[in-house]
N, C-alpha and C positions, 0 to 999 in steps of 0.2 A: 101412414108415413113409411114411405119406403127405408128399409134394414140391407144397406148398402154395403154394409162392411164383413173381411170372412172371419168368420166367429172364432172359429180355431185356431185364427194368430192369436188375437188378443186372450182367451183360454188359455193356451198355452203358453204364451208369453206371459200372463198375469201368475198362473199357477207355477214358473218357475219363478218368481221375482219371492212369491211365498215361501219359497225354499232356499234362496239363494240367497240374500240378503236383508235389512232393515232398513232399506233406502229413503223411508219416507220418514225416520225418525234424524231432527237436526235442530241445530242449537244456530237462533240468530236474531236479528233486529230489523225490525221494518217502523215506514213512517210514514206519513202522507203531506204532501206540499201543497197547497191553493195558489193557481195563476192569474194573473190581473185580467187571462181574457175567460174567466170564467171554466177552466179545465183544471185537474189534478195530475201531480205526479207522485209515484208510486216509488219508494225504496226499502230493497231490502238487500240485508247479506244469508249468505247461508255456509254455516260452521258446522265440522265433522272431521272426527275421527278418522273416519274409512272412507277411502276414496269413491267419491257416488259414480264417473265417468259419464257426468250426467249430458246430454242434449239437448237441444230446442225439438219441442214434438206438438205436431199440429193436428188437432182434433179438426175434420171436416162436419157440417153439418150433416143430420141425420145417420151417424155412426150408431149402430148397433151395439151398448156395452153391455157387458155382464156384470151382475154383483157379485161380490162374495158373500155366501151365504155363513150360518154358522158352524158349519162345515168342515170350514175355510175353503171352498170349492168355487172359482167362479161360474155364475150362471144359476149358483142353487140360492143367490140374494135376488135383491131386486134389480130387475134388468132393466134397461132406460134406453132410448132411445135420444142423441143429441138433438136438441133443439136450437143450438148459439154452437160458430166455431172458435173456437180456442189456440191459443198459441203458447206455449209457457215449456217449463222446466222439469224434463224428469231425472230417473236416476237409473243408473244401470241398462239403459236402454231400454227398459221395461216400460209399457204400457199406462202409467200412473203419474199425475202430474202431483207435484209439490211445490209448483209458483206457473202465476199465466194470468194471462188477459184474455178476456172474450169479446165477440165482436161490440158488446154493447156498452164495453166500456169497464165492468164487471172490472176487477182486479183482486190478487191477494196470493197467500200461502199458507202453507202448515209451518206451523213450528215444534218444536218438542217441548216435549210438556212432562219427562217421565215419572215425576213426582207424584201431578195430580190426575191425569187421565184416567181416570176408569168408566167403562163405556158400559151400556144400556145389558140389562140381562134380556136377552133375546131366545122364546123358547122358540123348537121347532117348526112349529104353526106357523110361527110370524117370522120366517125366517125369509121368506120372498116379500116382505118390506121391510128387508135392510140392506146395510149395505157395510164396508170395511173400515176401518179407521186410516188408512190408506189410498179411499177411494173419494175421501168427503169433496177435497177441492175442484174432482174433475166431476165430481155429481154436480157441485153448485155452480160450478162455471160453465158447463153442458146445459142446465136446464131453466137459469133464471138469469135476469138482466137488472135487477138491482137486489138491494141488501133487504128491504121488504118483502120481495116474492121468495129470497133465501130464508128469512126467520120462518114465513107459512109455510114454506115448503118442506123445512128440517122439523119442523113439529109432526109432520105426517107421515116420516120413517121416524126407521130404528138406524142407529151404529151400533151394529155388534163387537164381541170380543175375539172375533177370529182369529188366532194366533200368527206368528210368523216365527218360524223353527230357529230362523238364527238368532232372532232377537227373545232369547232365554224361554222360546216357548210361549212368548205373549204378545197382547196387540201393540203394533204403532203406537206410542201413546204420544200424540199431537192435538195441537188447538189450531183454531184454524182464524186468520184475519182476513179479512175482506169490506172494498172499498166501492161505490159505486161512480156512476159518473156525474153524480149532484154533488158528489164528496161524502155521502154520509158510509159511516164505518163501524163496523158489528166486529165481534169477538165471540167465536163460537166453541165454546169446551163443554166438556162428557167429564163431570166431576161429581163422586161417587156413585156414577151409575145414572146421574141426572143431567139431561140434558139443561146447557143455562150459554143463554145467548145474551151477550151484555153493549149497549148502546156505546160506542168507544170516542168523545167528545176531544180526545186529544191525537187519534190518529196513527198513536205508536201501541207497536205489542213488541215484547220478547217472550223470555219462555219461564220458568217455574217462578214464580208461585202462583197462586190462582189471578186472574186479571182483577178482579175486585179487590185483591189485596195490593196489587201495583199501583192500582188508581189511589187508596187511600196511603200509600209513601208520598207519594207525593207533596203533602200541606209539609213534610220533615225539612222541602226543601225551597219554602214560602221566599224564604231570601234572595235567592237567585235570582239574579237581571242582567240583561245584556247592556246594559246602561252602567257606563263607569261611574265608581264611587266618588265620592269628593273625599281630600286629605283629611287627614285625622285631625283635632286640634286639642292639646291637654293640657289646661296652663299655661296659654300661652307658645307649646310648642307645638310645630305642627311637622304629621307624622304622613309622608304620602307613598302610594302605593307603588310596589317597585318596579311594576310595569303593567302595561293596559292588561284588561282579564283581572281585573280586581271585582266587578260586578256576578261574574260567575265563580268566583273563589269560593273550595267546598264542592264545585261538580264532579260526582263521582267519574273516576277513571279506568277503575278498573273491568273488568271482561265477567264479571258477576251479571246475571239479568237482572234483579234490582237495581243496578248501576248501569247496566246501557240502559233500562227504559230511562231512567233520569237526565241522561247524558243526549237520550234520542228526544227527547219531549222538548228540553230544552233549546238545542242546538234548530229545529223542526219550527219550532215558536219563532225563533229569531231571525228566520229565513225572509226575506225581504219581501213583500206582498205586491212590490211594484214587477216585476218580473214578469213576463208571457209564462205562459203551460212550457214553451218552448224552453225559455230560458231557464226554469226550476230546473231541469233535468241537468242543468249543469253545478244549479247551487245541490242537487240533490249528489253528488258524485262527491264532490265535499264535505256535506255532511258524513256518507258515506266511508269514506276514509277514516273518518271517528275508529271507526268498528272494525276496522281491517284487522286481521288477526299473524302479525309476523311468524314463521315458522320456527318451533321452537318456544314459541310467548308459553305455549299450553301442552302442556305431555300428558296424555291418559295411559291410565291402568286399561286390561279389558273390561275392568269390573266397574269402571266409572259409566252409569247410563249415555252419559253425552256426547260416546266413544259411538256409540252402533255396535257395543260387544266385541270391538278390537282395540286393542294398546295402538298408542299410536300419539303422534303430534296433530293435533287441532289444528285446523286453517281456516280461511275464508275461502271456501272452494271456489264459491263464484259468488258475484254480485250480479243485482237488477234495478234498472230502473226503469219504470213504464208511462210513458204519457198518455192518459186514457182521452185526450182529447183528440191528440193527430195520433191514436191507434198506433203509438210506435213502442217498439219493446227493445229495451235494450240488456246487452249481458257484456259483461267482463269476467274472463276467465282468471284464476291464480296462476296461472303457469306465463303469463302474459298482464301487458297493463294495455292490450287493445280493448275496446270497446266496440262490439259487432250489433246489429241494429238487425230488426226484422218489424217489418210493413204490413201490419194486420191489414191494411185493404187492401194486398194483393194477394189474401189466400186464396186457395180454390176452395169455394165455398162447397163443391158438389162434386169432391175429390171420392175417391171412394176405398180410401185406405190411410190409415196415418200415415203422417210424412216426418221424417225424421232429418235434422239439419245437423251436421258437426260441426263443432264450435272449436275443437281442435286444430290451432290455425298457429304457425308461429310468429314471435314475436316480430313485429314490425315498428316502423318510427319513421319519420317526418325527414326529408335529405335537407337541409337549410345550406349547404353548400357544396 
C-alpha cells in the first residue's frame, strides 16, 4: 500500500501539538438517534477551558501516520497506514482527531475522562505496538469500519502513557465512544492500566466516572417518562401538575456528567422513531441545546482537570451532529449559531495530504424582509 503522505508534516506537526497543548483532553456529551429509514444520527458537544481553535481535517485514504511511541516521539509507536477516509474535528490545528466520521459510516469521539484514565504500562520492546492516548480516535477511524473490527483490533495494541508537557506532565486521559452504521455502540476506556471495552445499549457517554458506573445510575431514575402524569387525588381533592414536564420531574439539570448522561439518555429515548436519518439531525440539534454551555455558567481554576491546565470560563466550543447514513457532518461553532455541513462523498479519496477546512466564518442569518 502506497505511503502517500510527507512524514515530516505530520512528525512535526504531532511532536509540537505534544508540547504545546492538551488538546485532546475535553469535557462533553454525546448520543445516538435511530432513523425510520434505517440510518443513525450522531451528537455530541465538546466543553473546554482553553480555547482548542479547532478545524474540520480530512484524513485521505492511504495516509502514512506515525505513532507515538513511549518515548513520546512520533514514529517510535506503531505506525499505520489509512485504510478508510475520515472527516472530523481537531484542535489546534494539529494532526489529531478528537470527533469524525469515516467513509463507512464509523462515528464518535474522545471524551475526558481525567479521574479514571490510566493507560497500559508499555515496556520498550513493545513500544512499536502502541500508540497515544491522543491518537486512539484517528487509529480506529483510519483502520476499521465497524465497532467489532475496533474491539479485535484494540486488543492487539497497546495505548501507552506518553505524556503531554502542558497537561502536568501526563497522558491525555480520554475514553473514547464510537458508533457504527448498524447502530451498534462500544465505550472504550484504559482503566487502571486495563484495557475494558463495554457494549453501550443506550448510545449516550459523557465523562468521569467509569461508564459501568453511569449505566448502573441509571435504575436511581426508573421513574422518569415522557408521558404526562395524571392529577394527584387525596380525599377527594385533586392536586394537578403545574405545567406539562411533570413525567420528567427530577431530570437532573445540572452540567455534572452524571447529570448530562441522565439528561442525554433520557431526552435521546424520547426522540420520536418516526423521523428519516435526515430529519433526526434536526431533533438532534434540540436535544443538543440541552448541553449548551452559556458563557460564564462554569469558571475554572488552572487546577481543575477539565480546564486543560488553564483558568478560564468553560464553553461549548463547538457542537456535532453526523448523519452516518447520507455521509453528512455537521459543526456549529460558539462564536456563531451557523451550522456548516461537509459531504463525506465528496472527499478526495486519493488526496495526498491532509486537508484542513476553517470553520471560522462569521455570523450570518436568514433576510425575511
Amino acid at each position: 500500500m502506497k505511503k502517500i503522505f510527507i512524514k515530516q508534516f505530520l512528525v512535526t506537526s504531532l511532536a509540537a501539538s505534544l508540547v504545546v497543548t492538551s488538546f485532546a483532553s475535553n469535557a462533553c456529551t454525546s448520543f445516538l438517534l435511530k432513523g425510520s429509514d434505517g440510518g443513525f444520527v450522531y451528537g455530541r458537544t465538546m466543553e473546554f477551558g482553553l480555547p482548542l481553535k479547532s478545524q474540520l481535517m480530512v484524513i485521505p485514504r492511504n495516509l502514512a501516520i506515525p505513532g507515538v511511541g513511549v518515548d513520546n516521539k512520533p514514529g517510535s509507536g506503531l505506525n499505520w497506514t489509512a485504510k478508510y477516509a475520515v472527516a472530523g474535528m481537531n484542535g489546534l490545528g494539529m494532526p489529531v482527531l478528537v470527533d469524525g466520521m469515516n467513509e463507512k459510516g464509523l462515528v464518535g469521539g474522545l471524551l475526558n475522562a481525567p479521574n479514571t484514565a490510566v493507560y497500559q504500562v508499555v515496556s520498550p520492546t513493545d513500544s512499536a505496538k502502541s500508540i497515544a492516548s491522543i491518537q486512539m480516535l484517528m487509529y480506529a477511524l483510519t483502520n476499521f469500519g465497524t465497532v467489532e473490527e475496533v474491539k479485535d483490533g484494540f486488543k492487539k495494541i497497546y495505548v501507552n502513557r506518553s505524556i503531554i508537557p502542558a497537561y502536568h506532565n501526563s497522558s491525555a486521559p480520554v475514553r473514547m465512544t464510537l458508533h457504527d452504521a448498524k447502530g451498534k455502540s462500544i465505550v472504550i476506556e484504559y482503566l487502571k492500566g486495563e484495557l475494558v471495552i463495554t457494549d453501550n445499549p443506550t448510545g449516550v457517554m459523557t465523562n468521569d466516572p467509569a461508564f459501568r458506573d453511569q449505566l448502573n445510575n441509571i435504575g436511581n431514575y426508573a421513574n422518569l417518562t415522557n408521558v404526562e402524569k395524571p392529577a394527584m387525588i387525596i380525599n377527594g381533592a385533586t392536586y394537578v401538575p403545574p405545567s406539562s414536564g411533570s413525567g420528567l420531574h427530577g431530570l437532573p439539570g445540572d452540567y455534572l456528567s452524571p447529570s448530562r448522561f441522565i439528561r442525554a439518555l433520557f431526552l435521546s429515548k424520547s426522540a420520536p422513531t418516526t423521523n428519516t436519518t435526515a430529519k433526526q439531525t434536526n431533533t438532534a440539534w434540540h436535544i443538543l441545546g440541552s448541553f449548551d454551555i452559556p458563557p460564564g455558567a462554569i469558571s475554572l481554576p488552572a487546577s481543575n482537570a477539565y480546564g486543560g491546565g488553564a483558568g478560564g470560563v468553560e464553553i461549548t466550543e463547538w457542537t456535532v451532529v453526523a448523519d452516518n447514513k447520507n455521509m453528512m457532518y455537521y459543526v456549529k461553532m460558539f462564536e456563531t449559531t451557523n451550522v456548516q455541513s461537509f459531504d463525506l462523498k465528496k472527499i478526495d479519496f486519493n488526496a495526498k495530504e491532509l486537508k484542513y477546512y476553517s470553520l471560522d466564518k462569521p455570523q450570518s442569518y436568514v433576510v425575511v424582509n
